[in-house]
N, C-alpha and C positions, 0 to 999 in steps of 0.2 A: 423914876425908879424902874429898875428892871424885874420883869418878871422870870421868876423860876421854873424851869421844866418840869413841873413833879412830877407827871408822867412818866416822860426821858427817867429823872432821877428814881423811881419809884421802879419800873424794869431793871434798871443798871441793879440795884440792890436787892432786889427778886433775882435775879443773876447771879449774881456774888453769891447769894443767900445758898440755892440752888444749885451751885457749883461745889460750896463750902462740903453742902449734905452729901454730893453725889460722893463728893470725894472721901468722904466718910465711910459712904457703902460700900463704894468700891474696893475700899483698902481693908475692909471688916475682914473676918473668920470665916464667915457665912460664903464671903464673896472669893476668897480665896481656893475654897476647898470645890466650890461651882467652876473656878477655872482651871482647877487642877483634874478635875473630871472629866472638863470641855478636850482637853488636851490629852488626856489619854484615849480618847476616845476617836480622836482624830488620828492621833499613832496607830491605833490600831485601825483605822480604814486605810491608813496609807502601809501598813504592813498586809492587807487583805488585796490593795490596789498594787500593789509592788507583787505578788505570788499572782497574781491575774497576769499581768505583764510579761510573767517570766514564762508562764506555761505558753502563752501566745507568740512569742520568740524561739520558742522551743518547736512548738508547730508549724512556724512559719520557716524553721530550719530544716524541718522533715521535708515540707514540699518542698522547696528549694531543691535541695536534695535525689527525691524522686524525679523535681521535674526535669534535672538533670539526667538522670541515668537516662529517662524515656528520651531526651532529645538525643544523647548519646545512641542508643539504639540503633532510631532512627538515622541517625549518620552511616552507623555500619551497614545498615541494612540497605541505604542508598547508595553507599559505598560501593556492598557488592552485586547492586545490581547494575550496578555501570559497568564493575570489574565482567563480569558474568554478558552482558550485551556486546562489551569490546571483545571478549573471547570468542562471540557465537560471530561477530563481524569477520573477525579473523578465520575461526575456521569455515565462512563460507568464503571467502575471498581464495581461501586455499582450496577450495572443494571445486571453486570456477576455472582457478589456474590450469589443474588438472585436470579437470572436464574438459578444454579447452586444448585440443591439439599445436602445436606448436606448428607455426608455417616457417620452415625451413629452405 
């Protein structure tokens, strides 16, 4: 003769058993209206997490922005001081010419 698991058999139907109930709870009134609350409550972090995000994009456009114009600046400003160096080169190259007698 063989023998029976009743342990095995004994879990397995503690299981069923267990699952039966859970699934009882879970589908109740009680359990409904606990996940309808779980979830509005989550909308509203993800509407609080979404209004965070925007103001951080929006800040993150300001610098941009500024860091733009100062590089821009900077450009002109090295611009003209090239512009401003090549002129001072020029008028001394002209201020030598004519310091400088011409041998004829």
């Amino acid at each position: 003769m063989s023998r029976l698991p009743w342990g095995k058999l004994s879990l397995f139907a503690g299981g069923v058993l267990f699952g039966t109930a859970g699934i009882k709870i879970l589908s109740s009134k009680d359990a409904k209206k606990c996940y309808t609350n779980a979830t509005a409550a989550v909308l509203r972090a993800k509407d609080s997490v979404m209004e965070t995000v925007t103001t951080v994009r929006e800040n993150c456009d300001d610098i941009l922005s500024d860091a733009k114009a100062i590089n821009a600046e900077r450009a002109a400003a090295e611009a003209e001081a090239v512009i401003a160096d090549e002129a001072a080169d020029i008028i001394e190259d002209a201020a030598e010419e004519t310091a400088q007698p011409t041998e004829e």
